[in-house]
VEXKOL-709773 format. One record per residue: x, y, z of N, C-alpha, C in turn; chain. Coordinates in Angstrom, 3 decimals. Each point is the difference from the previous one (the first is absolute). Layout:
((X, Y, Z), (X, Y, Z), (X, Y, Z), "A");
...
end
This chain:
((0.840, -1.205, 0.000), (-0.840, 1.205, 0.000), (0.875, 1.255, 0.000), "A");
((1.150, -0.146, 0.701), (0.584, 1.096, 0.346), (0.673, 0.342, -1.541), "A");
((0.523, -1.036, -0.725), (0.699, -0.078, -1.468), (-0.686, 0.940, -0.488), "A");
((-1.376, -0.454, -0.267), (-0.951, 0.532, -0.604), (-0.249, 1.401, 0.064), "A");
((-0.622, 0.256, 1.445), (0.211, 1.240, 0.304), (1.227, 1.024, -0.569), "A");
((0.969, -0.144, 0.272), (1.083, 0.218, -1.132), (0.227, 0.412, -1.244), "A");
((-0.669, -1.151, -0.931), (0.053, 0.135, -1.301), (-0.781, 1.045, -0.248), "A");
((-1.292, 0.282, 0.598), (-1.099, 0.797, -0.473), (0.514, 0.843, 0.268), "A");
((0.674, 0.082, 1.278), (0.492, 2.238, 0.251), (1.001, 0.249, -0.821), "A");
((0.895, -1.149, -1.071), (0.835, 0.168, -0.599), (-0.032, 0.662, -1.126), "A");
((-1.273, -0.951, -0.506), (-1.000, 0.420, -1.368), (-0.864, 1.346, 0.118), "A");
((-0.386, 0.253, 1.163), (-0.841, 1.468, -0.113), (0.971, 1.177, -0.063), "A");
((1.301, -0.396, 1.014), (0.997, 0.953, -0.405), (0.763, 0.295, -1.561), "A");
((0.342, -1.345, -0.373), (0.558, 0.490, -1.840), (-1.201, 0.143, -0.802), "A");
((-1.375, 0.104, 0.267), (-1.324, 0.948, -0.949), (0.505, 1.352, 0.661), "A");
((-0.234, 0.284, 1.351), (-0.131, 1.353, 0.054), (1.639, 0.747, -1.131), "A");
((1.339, -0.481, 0.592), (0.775, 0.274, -0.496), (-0.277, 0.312, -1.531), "A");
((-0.370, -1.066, -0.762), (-0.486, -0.118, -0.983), (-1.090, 1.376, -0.704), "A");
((-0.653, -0.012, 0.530), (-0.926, 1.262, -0.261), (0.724, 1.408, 0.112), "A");
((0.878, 0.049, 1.008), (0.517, 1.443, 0.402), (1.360, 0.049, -1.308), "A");
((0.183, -1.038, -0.859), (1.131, 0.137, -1.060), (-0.895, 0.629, -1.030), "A");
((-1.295, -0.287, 0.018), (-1.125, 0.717, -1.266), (0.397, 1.496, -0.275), "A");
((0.037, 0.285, -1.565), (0.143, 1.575, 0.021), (-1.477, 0.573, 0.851), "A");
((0.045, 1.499, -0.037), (-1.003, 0.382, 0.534), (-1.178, -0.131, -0.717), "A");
((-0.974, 0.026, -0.094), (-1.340, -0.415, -0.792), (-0.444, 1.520, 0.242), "A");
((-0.594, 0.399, -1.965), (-0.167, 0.738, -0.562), (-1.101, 0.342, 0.031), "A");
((-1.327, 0.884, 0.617), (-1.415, 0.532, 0.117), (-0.204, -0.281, -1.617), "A");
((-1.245, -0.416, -0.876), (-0.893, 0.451, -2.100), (0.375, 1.315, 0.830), "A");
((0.820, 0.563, -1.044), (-0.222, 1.432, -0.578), (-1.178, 0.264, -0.472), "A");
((-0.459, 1.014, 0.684), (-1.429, 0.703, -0.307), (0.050, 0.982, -1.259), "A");
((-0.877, 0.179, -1.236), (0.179, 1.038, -1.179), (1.003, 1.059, 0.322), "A");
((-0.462, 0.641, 1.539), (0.483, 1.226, 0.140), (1.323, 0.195, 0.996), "A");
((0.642, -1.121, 0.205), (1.027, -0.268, 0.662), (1.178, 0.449, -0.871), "A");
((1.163, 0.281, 0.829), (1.020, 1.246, -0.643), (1.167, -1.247, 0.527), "A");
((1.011, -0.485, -1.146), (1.037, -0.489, 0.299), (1.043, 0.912, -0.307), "A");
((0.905, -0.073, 0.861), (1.123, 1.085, -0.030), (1.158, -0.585, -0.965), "A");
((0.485, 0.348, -0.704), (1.286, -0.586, -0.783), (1.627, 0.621, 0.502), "A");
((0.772, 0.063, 0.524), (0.362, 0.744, 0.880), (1.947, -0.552, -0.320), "A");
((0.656, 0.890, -0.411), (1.436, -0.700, -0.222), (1.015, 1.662, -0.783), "A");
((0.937, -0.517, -0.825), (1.022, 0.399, -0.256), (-0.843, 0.509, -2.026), "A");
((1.238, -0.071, -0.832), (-0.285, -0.012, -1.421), (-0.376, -1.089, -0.537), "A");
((-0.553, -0.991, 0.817), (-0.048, -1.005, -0.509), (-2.208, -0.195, 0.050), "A");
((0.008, 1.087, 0.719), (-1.551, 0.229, 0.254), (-0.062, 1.124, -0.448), "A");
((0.659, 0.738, -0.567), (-0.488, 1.399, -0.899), (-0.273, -0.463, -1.014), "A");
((1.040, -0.969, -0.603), (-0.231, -0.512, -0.946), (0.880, 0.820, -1.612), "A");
((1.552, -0.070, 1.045), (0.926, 0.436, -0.837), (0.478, -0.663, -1.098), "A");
((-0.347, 0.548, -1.304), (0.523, -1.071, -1.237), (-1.257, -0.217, -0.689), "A");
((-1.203, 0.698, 0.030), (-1.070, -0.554, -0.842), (-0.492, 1.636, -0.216), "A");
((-1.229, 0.167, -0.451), (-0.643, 1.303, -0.307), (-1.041, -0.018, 1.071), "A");
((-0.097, 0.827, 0.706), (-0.960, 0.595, 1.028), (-1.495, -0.752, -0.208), "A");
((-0.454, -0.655, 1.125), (-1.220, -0.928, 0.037), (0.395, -1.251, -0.573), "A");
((1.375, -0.412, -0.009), (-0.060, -1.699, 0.023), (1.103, -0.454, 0.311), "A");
((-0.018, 0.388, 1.726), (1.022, -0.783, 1.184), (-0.856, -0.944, -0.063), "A");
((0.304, -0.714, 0.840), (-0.647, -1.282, 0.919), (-0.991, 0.595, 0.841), "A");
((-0.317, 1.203, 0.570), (-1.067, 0.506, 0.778), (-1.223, -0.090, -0.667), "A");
((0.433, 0.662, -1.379), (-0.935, 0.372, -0.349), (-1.225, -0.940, -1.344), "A");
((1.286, -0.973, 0.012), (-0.594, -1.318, -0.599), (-0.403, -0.873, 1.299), "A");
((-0.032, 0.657, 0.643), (-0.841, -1.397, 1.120), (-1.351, 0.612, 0.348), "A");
((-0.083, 1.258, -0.160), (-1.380, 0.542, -0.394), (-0.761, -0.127, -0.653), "A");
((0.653, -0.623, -0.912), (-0.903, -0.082, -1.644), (-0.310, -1.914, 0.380), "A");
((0.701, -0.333, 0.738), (-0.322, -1.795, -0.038), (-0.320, -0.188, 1.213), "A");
((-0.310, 0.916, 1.223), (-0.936, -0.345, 1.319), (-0.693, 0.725, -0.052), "A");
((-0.681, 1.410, -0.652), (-0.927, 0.711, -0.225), (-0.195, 0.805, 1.924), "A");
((1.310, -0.348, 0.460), (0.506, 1.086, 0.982), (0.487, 1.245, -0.168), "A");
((-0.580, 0.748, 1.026), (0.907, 1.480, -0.467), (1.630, -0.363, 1.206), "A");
((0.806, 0.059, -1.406), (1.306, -0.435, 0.939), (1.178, 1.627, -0.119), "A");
((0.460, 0.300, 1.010), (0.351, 1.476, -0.276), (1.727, -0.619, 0.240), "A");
((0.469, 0.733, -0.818), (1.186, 0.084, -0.833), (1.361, 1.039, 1.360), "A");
((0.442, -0.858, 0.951), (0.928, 0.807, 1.108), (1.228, 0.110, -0.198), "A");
((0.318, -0.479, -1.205), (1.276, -0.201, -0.753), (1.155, 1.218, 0.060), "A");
((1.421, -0.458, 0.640), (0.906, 1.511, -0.361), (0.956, -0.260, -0.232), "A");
((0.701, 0.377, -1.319), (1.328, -0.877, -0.566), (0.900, 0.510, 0.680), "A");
((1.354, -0.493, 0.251), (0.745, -0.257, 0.832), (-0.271, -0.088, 2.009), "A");
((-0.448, -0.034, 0.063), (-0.650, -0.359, 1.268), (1.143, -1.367, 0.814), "A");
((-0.035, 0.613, 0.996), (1.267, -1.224, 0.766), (-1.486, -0.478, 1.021), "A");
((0.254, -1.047, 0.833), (-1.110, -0.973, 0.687), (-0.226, 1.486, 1.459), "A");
((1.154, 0.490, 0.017), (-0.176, 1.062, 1.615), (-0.733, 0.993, -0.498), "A");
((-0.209, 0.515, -1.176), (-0.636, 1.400, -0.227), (-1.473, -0.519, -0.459), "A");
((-0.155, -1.401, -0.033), (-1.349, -0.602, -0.668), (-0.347, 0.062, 1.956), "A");
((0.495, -1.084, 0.513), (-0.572, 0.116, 1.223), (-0.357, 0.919, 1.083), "A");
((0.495, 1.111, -0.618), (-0.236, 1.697, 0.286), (-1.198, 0.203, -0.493), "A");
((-0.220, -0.174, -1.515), (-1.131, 0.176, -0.781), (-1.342, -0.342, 0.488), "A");
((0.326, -1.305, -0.261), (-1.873, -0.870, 0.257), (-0.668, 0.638, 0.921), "A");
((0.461, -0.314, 1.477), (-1.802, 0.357, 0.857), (-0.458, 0.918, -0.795), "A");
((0.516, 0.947, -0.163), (-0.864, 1.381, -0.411), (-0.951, -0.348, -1.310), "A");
((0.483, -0.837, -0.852), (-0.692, -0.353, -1.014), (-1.113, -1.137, 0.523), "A");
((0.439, -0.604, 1.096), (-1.084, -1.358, 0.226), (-1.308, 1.027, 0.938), "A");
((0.573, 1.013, 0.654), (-1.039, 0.661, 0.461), (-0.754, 1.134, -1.149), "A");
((0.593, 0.382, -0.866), (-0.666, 0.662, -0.941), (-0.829, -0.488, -0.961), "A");
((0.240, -1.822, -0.360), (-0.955, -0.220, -0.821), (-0.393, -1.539, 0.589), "A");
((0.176, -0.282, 1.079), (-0.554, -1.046, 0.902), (-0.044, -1.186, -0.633), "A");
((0.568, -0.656, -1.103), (0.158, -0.810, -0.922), (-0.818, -1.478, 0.859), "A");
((-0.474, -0.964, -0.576), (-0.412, -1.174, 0.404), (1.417, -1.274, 0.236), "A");
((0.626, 0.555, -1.390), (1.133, -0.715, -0.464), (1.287, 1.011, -0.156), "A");
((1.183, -0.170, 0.553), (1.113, 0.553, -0.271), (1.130, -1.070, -0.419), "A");
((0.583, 0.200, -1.358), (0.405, -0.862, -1.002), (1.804, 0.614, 0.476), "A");
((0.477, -0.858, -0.026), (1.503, 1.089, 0.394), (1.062, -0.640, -0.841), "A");
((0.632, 0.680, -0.418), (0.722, -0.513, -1.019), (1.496, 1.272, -0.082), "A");
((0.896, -0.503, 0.909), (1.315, 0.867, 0.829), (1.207, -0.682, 0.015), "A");
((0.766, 0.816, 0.083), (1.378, -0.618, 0.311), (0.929, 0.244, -1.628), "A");
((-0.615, 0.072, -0.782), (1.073, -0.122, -1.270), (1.358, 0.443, 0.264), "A");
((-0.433, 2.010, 0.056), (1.309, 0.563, 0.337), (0.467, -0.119, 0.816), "A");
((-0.386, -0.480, 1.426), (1.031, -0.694, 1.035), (1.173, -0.918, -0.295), "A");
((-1.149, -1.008, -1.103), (0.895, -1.010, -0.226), (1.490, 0.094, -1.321), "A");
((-0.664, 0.970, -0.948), (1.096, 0.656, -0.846), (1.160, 0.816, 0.314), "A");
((-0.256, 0.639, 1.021), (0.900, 1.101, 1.068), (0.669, -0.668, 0.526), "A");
((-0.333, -1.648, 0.585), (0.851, -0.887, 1.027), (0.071, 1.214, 1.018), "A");
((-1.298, 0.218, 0.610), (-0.305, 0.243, 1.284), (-0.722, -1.267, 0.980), "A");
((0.404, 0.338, 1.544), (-0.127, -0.971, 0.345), (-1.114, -0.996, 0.231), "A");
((0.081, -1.192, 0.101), (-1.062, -1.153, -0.533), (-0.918, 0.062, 1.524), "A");
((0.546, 0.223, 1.123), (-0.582, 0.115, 1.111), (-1.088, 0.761, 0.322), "A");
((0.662, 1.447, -0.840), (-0.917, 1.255, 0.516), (-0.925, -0.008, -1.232), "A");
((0.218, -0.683, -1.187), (-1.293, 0.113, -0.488), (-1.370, -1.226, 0.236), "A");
((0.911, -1.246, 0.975), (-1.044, -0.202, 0.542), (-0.689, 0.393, 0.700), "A");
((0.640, 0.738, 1.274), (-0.539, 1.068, 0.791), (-0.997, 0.585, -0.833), "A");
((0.303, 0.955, -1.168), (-0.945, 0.747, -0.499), (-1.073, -0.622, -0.571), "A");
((0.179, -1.462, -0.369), (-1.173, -0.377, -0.191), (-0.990, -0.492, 0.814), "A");
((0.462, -0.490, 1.077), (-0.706, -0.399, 1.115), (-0.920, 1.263, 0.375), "A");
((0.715, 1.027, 0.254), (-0.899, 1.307, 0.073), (-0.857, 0.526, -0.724), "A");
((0.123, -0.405, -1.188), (-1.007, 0.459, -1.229), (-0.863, -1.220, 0.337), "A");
((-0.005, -1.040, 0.229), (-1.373, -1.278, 0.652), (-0.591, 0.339, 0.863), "A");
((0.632, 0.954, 1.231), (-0.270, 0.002, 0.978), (-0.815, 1.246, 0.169), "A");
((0.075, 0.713, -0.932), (-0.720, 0.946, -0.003), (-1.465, 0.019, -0.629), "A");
((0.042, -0.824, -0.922), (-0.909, -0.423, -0.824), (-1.375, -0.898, 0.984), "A");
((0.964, -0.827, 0.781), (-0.299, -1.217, 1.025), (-0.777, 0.670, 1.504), "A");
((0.457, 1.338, 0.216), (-0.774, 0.620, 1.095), (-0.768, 0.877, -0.564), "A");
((-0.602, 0.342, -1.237), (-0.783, 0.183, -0.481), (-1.146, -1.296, -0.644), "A");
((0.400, -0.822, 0.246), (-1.225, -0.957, 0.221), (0.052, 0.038, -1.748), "A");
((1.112, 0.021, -1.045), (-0.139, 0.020, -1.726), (0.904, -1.437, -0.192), "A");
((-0.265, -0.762, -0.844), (0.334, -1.129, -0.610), (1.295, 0.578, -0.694), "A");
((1.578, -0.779, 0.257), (0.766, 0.243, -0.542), (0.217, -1.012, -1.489), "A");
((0.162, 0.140, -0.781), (1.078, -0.994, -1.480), (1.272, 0.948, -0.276), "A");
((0.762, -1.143, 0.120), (1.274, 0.418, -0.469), (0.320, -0.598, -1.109), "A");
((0.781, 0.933, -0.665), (0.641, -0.680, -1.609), (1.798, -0.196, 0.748), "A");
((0.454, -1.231, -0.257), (1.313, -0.193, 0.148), (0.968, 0.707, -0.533), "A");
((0.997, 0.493, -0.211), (0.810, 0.798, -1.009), (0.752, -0.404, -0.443), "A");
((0.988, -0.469, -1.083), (1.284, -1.046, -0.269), (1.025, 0.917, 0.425), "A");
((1.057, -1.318, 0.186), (1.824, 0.755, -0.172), (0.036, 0.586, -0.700), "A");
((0.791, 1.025, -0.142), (0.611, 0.137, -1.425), (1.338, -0.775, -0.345), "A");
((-0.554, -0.926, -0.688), (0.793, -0.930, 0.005), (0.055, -0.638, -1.357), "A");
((0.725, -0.637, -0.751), (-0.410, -1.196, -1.139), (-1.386, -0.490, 0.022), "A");
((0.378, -0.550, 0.950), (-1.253, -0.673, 0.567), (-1.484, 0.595, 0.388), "A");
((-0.204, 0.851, 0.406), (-1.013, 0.658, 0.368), (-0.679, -0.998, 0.390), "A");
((0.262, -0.692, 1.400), (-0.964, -0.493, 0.972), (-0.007, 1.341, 1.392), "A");
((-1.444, -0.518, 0.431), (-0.956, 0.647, 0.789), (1.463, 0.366, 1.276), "A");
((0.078, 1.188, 0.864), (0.766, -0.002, 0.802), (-0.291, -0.607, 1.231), "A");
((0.527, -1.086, 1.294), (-0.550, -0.591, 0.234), (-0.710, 0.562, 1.450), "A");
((-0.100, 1.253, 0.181), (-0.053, 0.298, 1.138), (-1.846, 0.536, -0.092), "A");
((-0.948, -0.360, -1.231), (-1.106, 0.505, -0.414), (-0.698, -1.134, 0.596), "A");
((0.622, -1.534, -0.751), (-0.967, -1.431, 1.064), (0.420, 0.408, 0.765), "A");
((1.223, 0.428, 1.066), (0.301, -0.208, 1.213), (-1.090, 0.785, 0.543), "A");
((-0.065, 1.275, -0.178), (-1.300, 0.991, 0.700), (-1.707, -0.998, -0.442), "A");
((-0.101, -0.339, -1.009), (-0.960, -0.348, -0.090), (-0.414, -1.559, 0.951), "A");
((0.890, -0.464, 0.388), (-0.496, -1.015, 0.428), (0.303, 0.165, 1.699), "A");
((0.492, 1.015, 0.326), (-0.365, 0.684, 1.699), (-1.059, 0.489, -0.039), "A");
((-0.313, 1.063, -0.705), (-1.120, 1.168, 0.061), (-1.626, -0.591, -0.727), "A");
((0.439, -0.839, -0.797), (-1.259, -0.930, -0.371), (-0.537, 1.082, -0.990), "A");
((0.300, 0.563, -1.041), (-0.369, 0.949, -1.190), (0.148, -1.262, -1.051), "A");
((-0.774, 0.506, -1.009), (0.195, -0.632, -1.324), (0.938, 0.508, -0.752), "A");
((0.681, -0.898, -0.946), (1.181, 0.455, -0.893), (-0.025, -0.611, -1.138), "A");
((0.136, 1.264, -0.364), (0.187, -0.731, -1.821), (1.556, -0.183, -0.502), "A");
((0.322, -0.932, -0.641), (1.251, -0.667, 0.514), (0.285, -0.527, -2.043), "A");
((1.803, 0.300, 0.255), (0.136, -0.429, -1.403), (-0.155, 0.814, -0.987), "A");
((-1.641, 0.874, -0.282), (-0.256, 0.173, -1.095), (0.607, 1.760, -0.602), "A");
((0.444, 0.587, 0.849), (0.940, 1.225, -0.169), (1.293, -0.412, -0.695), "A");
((0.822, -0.676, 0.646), (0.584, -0.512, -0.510), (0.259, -0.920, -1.122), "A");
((-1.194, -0.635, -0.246), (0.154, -1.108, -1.480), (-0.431, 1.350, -1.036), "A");
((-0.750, 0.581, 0.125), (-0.193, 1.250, -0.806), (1.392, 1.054, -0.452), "A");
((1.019, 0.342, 0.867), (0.812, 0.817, -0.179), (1.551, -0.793, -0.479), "A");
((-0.700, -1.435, 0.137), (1.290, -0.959, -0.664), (-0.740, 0.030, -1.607), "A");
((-0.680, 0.330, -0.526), (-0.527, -0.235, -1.286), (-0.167, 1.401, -0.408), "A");
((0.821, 0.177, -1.449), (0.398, 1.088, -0.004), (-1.605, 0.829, -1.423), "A");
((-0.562, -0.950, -0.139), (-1.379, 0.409, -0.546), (-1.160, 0.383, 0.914), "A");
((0.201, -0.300, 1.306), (-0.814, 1.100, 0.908), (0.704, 1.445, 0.773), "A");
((1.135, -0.059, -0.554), (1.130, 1.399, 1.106), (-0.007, 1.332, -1.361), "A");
((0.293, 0.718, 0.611), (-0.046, 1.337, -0.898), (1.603, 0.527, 0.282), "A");
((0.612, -0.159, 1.350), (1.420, 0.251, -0.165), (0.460, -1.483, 1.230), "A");
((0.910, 0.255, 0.566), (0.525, -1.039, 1.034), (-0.749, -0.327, 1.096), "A");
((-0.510, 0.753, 0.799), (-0.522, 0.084, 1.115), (-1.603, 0.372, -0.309), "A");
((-0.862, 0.162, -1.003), (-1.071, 0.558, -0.354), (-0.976, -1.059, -0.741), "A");
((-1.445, 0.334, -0.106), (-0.339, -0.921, -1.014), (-0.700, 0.666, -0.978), "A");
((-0.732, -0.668, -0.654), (-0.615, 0.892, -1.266), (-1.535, -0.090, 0.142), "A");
((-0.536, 0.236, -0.850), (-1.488, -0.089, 0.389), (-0.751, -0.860, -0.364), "A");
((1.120, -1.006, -0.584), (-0.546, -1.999, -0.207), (0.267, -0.213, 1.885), "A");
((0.917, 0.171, 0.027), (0.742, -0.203, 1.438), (-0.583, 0.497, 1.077), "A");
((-0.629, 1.267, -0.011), (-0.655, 0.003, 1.311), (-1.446, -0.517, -0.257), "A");
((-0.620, -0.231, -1.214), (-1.124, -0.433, -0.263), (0.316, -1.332, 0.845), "A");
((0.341, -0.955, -0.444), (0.597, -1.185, 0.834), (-0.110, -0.145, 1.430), "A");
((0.963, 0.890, 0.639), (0.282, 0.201, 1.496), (-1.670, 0.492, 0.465), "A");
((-0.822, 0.812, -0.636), (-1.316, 0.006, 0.420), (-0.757, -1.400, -0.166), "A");
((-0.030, -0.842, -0.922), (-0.535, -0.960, 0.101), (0.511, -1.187, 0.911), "A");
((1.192, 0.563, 0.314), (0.330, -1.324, 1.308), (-0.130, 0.668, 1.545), "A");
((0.034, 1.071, 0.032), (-1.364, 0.661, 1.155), (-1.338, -0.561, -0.102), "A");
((-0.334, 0.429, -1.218), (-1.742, 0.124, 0.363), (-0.401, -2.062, 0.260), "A");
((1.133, -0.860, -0.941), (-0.142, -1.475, 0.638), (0.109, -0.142, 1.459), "A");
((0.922, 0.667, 0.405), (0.493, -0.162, 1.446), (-1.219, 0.341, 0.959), "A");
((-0.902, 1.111, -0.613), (-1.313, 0.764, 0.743), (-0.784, -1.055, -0.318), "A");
((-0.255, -0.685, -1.068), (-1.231, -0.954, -0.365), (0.306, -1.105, 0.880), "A");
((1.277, -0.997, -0.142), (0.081, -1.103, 0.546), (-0.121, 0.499, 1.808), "A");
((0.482, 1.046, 0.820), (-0.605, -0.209, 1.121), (-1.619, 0.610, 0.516), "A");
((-0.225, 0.255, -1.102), (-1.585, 0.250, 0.352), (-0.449, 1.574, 0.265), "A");
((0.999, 0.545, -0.506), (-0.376, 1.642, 0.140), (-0.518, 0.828, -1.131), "A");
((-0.509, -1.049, -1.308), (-0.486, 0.212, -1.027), (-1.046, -1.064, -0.526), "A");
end
């Protein structure tokens, strides 16, 4: 009996564990719900013609009004300066974050822009707003995801879109210069958002 007893508190403990590894679960976006798009040039949507970043193609394919917080060259400390003021000015349902590039091009440090990102969640997170993060690549050959984006995502329990920045900016028919994409390219990067919104249920 006592075995037993055992096994079961063993098993209720790795579900709960289990559950608390879940990203956070996403409220249906309501018609009139405001997702924030919120990052560097990579959310202005540097390298295409005005109205077709990735913001503004995810408008046109969630029939959200998604507002465009985008500021090219932007380091992760002057973004995490930025936001509240924007999460309190347009109270977003969804804040999409997509940071770190020029940290990571500058080879500034990998620590403090986790710091800064943790703070940009956390701000989002005591405002009671659903965070997604877009991963950012090395700049590297390679352009894999940097690894400190799962690392936050799988403490803080946010969703992440993972990979697809990077398989995009390794293919030189979605980029407009090195670090940029084009407006095949951010068309793209919007459609692997707005999947990311459908498959957890916020669309």
């Amino acid at each position: 009996m006592k075995i037993f007893t055992t096994l079961c508190c063993s098993l209720v403990l790795f579900a709960l564990v289990a559950c608390d590894s879940d990203p956070q679960k996403i409220s249906t976006l309501r018609p009139n719900d405001v997702i924030l798009a919120f990052g560097d040039s990579l959310t202005l949507g540097v390298g295409t013609e005005p109205g077709l970043g990735y913001p503004e193609q995810l408008y046109r394919l969630t029939a959200r009004q998604v507002v465009n917080a985008g500021v090219s060259g932007e380091t992760s400390a002057d973004g995490a300066r930025r936001l509240p003021a924007l999460l309190d000015q347009y109270e977003p349902e969804v804040v999409i974050i997509c940071h770190g590039g020029n940290d990571l091009l500058r080879k500034l440090d990998r620590q403090t822009l986790r710091a800064n990102l943790r703070n940009m969640f956390e701000a989002a997170n005591q405002r009671k707003i659903a965070v997604v993060m877009i991963a950012v690549p090395q700049p590297d050959l390679l352009m894999n995801d940097a690894p400190l984006y799962r690392e936050l995502a799988d403490e803080l329990n946010f969703l992440l879109l993972e990979k697809s920045l990077g398989e995009l900016l390794r293919n030189p028919q979605y980029k407009s210069d090195a670090v940029h994409l084009n407006a095949q390219g951010y068309r793209k990067l919007a459609e692997a958002v707005a999947d990311l919104l459908y498959e957890n249920g916020a669309l």
